[in-house]
C-alpha positions, 0 to 999 in steps of 0.5 A: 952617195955613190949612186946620187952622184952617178945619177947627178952627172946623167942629169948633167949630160944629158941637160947640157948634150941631149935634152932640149933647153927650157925656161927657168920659171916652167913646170917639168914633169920626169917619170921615175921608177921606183927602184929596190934602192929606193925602197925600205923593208916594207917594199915602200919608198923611203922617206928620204928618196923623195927629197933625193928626187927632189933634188934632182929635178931641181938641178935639171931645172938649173942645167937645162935652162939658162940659170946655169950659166946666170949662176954656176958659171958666174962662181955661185952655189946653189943652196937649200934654205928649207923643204917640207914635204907632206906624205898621203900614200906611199910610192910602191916599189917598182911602179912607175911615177911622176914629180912634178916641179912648179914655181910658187914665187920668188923674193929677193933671196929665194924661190919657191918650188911645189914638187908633187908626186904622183902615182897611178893619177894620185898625188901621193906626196907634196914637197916644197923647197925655198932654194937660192944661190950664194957667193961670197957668203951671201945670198944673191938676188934670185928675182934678177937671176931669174930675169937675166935667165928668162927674158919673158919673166915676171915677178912672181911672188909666193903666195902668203900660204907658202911664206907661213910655211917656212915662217919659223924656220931660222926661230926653231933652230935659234931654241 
């Protein structure tokens, strides 16, 4: 946990102090490497290590746009509702790869992310999140905060493939 938070605060430096800004709604590209802590016995990464990355390039996303200052600077919390990924072939230990985050859509509530991974020219896995942001337990609109955060950006609403994908999820935990 220790390393996680080391890792999120270099991400927050270097959002706020060295990298240059970017819009909310545009895709960002990071080469990683996978490193022997990310890695299992079989010299593969983790299963868990892709959500962990996941998680970070979000938060660059936050940092270096202006949703930092349209949410965390206004009290709210980001929150994830739901993540799916889907494995084809596993990252190998010490090689280098890129995720890849990109917008699918917005509702009322949440925004949609496609994170893909790729190794060598080859996607190797594909992650997708549904993310908002809260205050005073309730969830705020991501469609104005995008809007107050991107002067330029236009309602993009997920397509049907995505919504069926996190269709069930609130019946699962009710059963």
């Amino acid at each position: 946990m220790i390393y996680y938070w080391l890792h999120m605060i270099y991400i927050y430096l270097g959002s706020r102090i060295f990298w240059k800004k970017i819009k909310p709604v545009s895709n960002l590209t990071r080469t990683r490497r996978v490193n022997i802590l990310d890695c299992e016995s079989f010299r593969f990464m983790a299963n868990s290590k892709y959500f962990y990355y996941m998680d970070l390039i979000r938060y660059e996303v936050v940092f270096r746009s202006k949703l930092y200052e349209n949410t965390v600077k206004k009290g709210m919390f980001g929150v994830l509702a739901s993540q799916k990924i889907i494995y084809k072939k596993p990252l190998k230990m010490f090689k280098k790869f890129d995720i890849t985050l990109q917008l699918e859509g917005s509702d009322d509530k949440w925004v949609y992310h496609k994170q893909v991974f790729k190794q060598n020219d080859q996607i190797c896995a594909i992650g997708y999140t549904k993310a908002g942001f809260w205050k005073n337990k309730k969830a705020q609109s991501m469609n104005e905060i995008l809007m107050k955060s991107d002067s330029d950006y236009k309602v993009k609403p997920p397509s049907e493939e995505v919504l069926n994908m996190f269709e069930n999820d609130y019946s699962i935990l009710k059963s």
